[in-house]
N, C-alpha and C positions, 0 to 999 in steps of 0.2 A: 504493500500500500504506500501511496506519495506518502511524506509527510504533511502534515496543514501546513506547516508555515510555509512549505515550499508553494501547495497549492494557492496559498493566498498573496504567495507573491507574485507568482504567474500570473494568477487572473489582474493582479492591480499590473502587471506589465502588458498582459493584453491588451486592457482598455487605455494604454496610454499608447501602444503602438498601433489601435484603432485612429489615434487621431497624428501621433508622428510616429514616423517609424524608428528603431532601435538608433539607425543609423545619423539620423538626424541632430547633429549636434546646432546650438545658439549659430556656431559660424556657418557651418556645413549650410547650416538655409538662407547666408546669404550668396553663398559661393555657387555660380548658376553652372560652369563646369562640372564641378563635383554630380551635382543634380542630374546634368546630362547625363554622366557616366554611370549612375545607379540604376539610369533608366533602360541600360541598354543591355546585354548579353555580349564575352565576347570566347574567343577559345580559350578552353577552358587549361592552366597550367597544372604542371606536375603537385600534387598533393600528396604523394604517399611518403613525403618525413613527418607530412601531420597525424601520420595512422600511428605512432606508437602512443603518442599523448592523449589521442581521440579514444585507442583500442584499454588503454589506462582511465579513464574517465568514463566510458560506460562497464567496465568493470566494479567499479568503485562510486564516485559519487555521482554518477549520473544513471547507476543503474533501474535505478526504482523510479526513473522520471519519463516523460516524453516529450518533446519537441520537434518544432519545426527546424529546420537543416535549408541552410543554404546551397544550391546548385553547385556543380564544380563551374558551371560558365556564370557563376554571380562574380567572378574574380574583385569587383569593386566592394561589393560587400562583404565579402574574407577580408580584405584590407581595410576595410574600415573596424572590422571583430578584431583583425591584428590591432590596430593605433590603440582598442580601447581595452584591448589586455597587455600593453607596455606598460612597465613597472617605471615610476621616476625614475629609476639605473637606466634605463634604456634596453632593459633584458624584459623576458617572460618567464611565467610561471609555467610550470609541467603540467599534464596533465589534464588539459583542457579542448572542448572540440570545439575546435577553430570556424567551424563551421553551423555552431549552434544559433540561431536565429531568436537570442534567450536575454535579457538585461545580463549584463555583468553584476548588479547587485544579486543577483538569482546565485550565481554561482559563488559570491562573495558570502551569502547568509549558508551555505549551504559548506564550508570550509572558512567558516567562525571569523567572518567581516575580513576577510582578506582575499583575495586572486593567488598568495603564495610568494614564496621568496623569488628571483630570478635563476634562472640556470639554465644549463647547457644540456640537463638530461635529460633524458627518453627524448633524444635529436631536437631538443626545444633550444629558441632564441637563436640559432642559426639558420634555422628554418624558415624562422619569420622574416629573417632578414634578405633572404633569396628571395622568398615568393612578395615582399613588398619593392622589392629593387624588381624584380619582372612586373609586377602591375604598375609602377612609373615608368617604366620601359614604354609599355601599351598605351598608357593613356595622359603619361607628361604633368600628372597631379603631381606638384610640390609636394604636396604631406608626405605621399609613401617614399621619396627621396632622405627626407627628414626624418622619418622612420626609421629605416634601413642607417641611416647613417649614426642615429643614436643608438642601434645595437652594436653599430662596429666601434664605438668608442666606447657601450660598455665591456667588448669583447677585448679591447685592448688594457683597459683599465683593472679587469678581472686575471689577466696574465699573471701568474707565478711567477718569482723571482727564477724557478727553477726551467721556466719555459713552457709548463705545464698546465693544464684549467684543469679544474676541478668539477666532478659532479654535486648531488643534492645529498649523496649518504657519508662521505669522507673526502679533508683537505687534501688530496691528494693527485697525483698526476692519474686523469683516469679517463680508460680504454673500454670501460663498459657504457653500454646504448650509445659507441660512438662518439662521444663525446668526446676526444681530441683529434680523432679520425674527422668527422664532421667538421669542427669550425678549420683545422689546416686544409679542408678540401674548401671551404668558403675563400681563405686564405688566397688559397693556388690559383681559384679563378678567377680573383680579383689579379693578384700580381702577372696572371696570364691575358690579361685584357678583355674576359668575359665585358658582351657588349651591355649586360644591364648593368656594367656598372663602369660604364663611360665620365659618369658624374663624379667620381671619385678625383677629388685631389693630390696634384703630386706629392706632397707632403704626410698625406693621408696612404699613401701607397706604401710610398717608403717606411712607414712608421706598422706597416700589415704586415712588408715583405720583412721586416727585422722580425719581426714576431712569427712569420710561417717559421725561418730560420729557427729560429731559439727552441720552436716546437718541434722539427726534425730533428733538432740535434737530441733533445732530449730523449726522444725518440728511441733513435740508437744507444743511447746510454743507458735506456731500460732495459735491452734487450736481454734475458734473463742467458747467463751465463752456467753450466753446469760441466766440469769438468773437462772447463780449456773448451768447451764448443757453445757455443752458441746454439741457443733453443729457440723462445719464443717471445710473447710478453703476459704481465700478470693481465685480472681486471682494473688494479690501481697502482702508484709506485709513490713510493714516500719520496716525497718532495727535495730531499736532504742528501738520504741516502742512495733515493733511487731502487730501492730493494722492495719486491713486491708484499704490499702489507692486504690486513685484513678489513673489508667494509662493511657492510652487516652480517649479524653473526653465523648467516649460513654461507659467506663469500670468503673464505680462507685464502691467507698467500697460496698461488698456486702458479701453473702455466696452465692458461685460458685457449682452448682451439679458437672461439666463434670471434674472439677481440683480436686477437692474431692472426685470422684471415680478416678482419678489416683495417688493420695495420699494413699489411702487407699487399692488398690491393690498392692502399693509398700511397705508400712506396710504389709501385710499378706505375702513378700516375706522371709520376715526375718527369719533365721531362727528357733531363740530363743526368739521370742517377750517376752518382760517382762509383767507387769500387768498394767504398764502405756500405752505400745504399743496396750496391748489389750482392753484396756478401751476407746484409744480415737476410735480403729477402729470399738468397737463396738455404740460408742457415733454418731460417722458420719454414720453409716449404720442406725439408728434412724433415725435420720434426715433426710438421705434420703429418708428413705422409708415414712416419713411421709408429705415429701414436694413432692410427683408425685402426678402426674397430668393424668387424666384417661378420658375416651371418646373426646381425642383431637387428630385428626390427620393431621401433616401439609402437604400440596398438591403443588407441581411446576408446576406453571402455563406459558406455554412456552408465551414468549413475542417476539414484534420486537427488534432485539438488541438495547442494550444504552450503549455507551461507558461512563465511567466513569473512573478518575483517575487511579485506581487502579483494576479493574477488569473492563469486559463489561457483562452487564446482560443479558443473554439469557431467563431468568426466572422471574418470581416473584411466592412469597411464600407465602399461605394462611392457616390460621388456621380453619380447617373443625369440626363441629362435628360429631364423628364415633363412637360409641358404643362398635363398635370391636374392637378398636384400642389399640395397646399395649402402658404400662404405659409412658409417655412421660414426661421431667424433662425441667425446663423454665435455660435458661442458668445462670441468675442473680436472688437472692432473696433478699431483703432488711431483714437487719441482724436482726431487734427488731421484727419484726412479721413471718418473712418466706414467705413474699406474694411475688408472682414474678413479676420481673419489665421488661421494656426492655428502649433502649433509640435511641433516633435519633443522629446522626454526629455531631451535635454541644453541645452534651450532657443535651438536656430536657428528664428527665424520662418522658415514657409515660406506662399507663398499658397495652397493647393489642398490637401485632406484626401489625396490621393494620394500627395502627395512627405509626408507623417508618416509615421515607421517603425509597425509592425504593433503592435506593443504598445501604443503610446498610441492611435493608431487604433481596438482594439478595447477601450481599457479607461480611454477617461474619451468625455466629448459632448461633441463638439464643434458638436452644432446643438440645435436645438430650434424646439418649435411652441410652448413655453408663454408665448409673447406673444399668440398669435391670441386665445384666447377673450375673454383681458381685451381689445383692442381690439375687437371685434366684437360682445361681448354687455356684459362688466360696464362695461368703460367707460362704455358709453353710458349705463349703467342708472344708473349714479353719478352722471351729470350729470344726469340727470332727477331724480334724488335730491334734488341739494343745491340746483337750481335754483328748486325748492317755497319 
C-alpha cells in the first residue's frame, strides 16, 4: 500500500501540475525558447547510465509508488528533472529516476526532506552531465550548458589528492558501479574533442586533462600486485596506501572480475596506450582468463515475495551444474590465491552462493559474464589495434 503522506502529496502535486507543469519554473515562463522546446519531441538520447539509479529507486523507494514517466524523446524535460535534482555542489544524488514526471518534494518527503548527498555512484553525476551537454548540443539552451558545467567543477573539486573519487559507501579510490571508470571516460571525451562539449574552455580543459592524468596514473598504481605479477584491481583502494580495503561489510579486500573488466576496457580506450598501459591490460586479461569459472550456470528461482530493506525478493539464485554453460567469473576473489569467495550481510566469508543468506543472495551479483566479450572479441581486436 502507498503510504498517505506520499498519497497526499501526489494529489497536492497533481493539482498544481493541472495548472503549471513540474517543469515550469518563475523564469522558465518567461523564457519563450525554453517553452518552444518543451513543446516539441526530438531523438531521443542514450539513457541507459540512468538505469542503475532508476533500477535502485524502484527497488527501494519508489517501489510501492506509481507514476507518470517521461518519454525517452521528452529529452527537454529529462533536462529540466536533471537542473532540478543538482545539488548546490553541482553533483546529484543516486538513486533516483531521472525520468519521473513527480515534484522533487515527493521524493524529498519520501528520503526524510533531502534528494541525498552528491556522488558518482550507481554511474550518477557523470551521467547527468553527458546527457545535459547532449541536450544543449540539440537545442543551444544556456541552462543545460550551465548544468553540465557545474558538475564538471564539482567533478574536479571532488578529486582526491591521491587522483582518485570516491563512491557513497567508503573515502576511497573506487572501481565499483564505475565510478572512476565513468567520470575518466567523461574525462577522455572531453580532452578528445567530443563535439557536445565544444563549449568547454581552454583553461577548463586543461584543468580535466590534469585530472584524467592523475586518475590513470593512479590507476596503474592500484593494480593489485601478487607475487612479482600483476593481477587485477580491488572494488576500492585506500587512498594512501593504495592497497585494496574493505566497503561494506559484505565487500572485502579482494581482486574484483566485473571492476577489472571495466578498468581495463577503459584502458584499451586510450588512444596512445604507452607500455605501462599495455602491460597492466595485458596482466589483468591473464588473470582473468585464468580465474573463470566453466560448467556453472546460475538459475532464478521465482519465490513468494520477501520484502526486505532494500529490495523485495521475487527470486532466489542457484548455482547449477551445466556443461554448456558459458564461462562464468565469481564477483570477489581472495587476493593471495585467486579462489572465489562470497559473503553474507554481516560480513562472514563463506565459499558457495548457497551458505549466503537470501537477501544478499537475491539482491547484489555475485557473478558475472562481463569479462567474456572483452577476452574473446575486444581484447583481441585491441591488440591488433595497437600492434599496427
Amino acid at each position: 500500500m502507498p503510504r498517505p503522506l506520499f498519497s497526499l502529496v501526489l494529489l497536492h502535486c497533481a493539482l498544481v501540475l493541472s495548472v503549471a507543469p513540474a517543469w515550469a519554473s518563475d523564469a522558465a515562463a518567461d523564457n519563450e525558447e525554453l517553452q518552444e522546446a518543451l513543446q516539441r519531441t526530438y531523438e531521443p538520447l542514450d539513457l541507459r547510465l540512468f538505469g542503475d539509479s532508476i533500477g535502485h529507486w524502484k527497488m527501494k523507494d519508489g517501489r510501492e509508488h506509481q507514476y507518470d514517466r517521461y518519454q525517452p524523446e521528452q529529452i527537454v524535460h529529462i533536462a529540466e528533472n536533471l537542473l532540478r535534482y543538482q545539488n548546490e555542489d553541482g553533483g546529484w544524488a543516486k538513486n533516483i529516476d531521472c525520468l519521473a514526471n513527480v515534484d522533487p518534494h515527493v521524493i524529498r518527503e519520501l528520503r526524510g526532506g533531502t534528494l541525498g548527498k552528491s556522488t558518482f555512484d550507481n554511474r550518477t553525476t557523470y551521467s547527468q552531465i553527458e546527457y545535459l551537454a547532449k541536450v544543449f548540443k540539440v537545442t543551444g539552451l544556456e541552462r543545460y550548458r550551465k548544468g553540465a558545467e557545474r558538475g564538471l567543477f564539482f567533478t574536479l573539486d571532488t578529486q582526491n589528492e591521491s587522483g582518485g573519487w570516491k563512491g557513497s559507501d567508503v573515502d576511497a579510490v573506487t572501481y565499483n558501479d564505475d565510478v572512476m571508470t565513468g567520470v575518466m571516460r567523461l574525462l577522455l571525451r572531453i580532452r578528445e574533442n567530443a563535439p557536445e562539449y565544444d563549449w568547454v574552455s581552454t583553461e577548463m580543459r586543461s584543468r580535466l586533462s590534469d585530472a584524467l592524468d592523475r586518475a590513470i596514473q593512479v590507476t596503474l598504481n592500484c593494480q593489485i600486485e601478487v607475487d612479482g605479477q600483476l593481477t587485477a584491481w580491488c572494488q576500492q583502494h585506500d587512498h594512501k596506501t593504495l592497497k585494496p580495503i574493505k566497503a561494506r561489510a559484505y565487500e572485502l579486500p579482494s581482486i574484483c572480475s566485473s571492476e577489472s573488466a571495466s578498468v581495463v576496457r577503459f584502458l584499451m580506450e586510450l588512444p596512445a596506450p604507452d607500455d605501462r598501459v599495455i602491460a597492466a591490460v595485458d596482466a589483468a586479461v591473464a588473470w582473468l582468463d585464468e580465474v573463470k569459472i566453466e560448467n556453472v550456470r546460475i538459475e532464478e528461482v521465482k519465490i513468494k515475495p520477501v520484502v526486505f530493506k532494500h529490495h523485495t525478493a521475487k527470486f532466489d539464485r542457484v548455482a547449477v551444474e551445466d556443461p554448456n554453460a558459458p564461462p562464468i567469473w565469481a564477483r570477489f576473489y581472495e587476493i593471495k590465491t585467486s579462489k572465489p569467495f562470497f559473503c553474507r550481510r554481516d560480513g562472514t566469508k563463506v565459499d558457495s552462493l548457497a551458505e549466503v543468506d537470501l537477501e544478499r543472495r537475491s539482491g547484489y551479483g555475485w557473478y558475472t559474464h562481463k569479462p567474456e566479450h572483452l577476452l574473446s572479441v575486444e581484447y583481441p581486436k585491441w591488440k591488433a589495434r595497437i600492434s599496427k
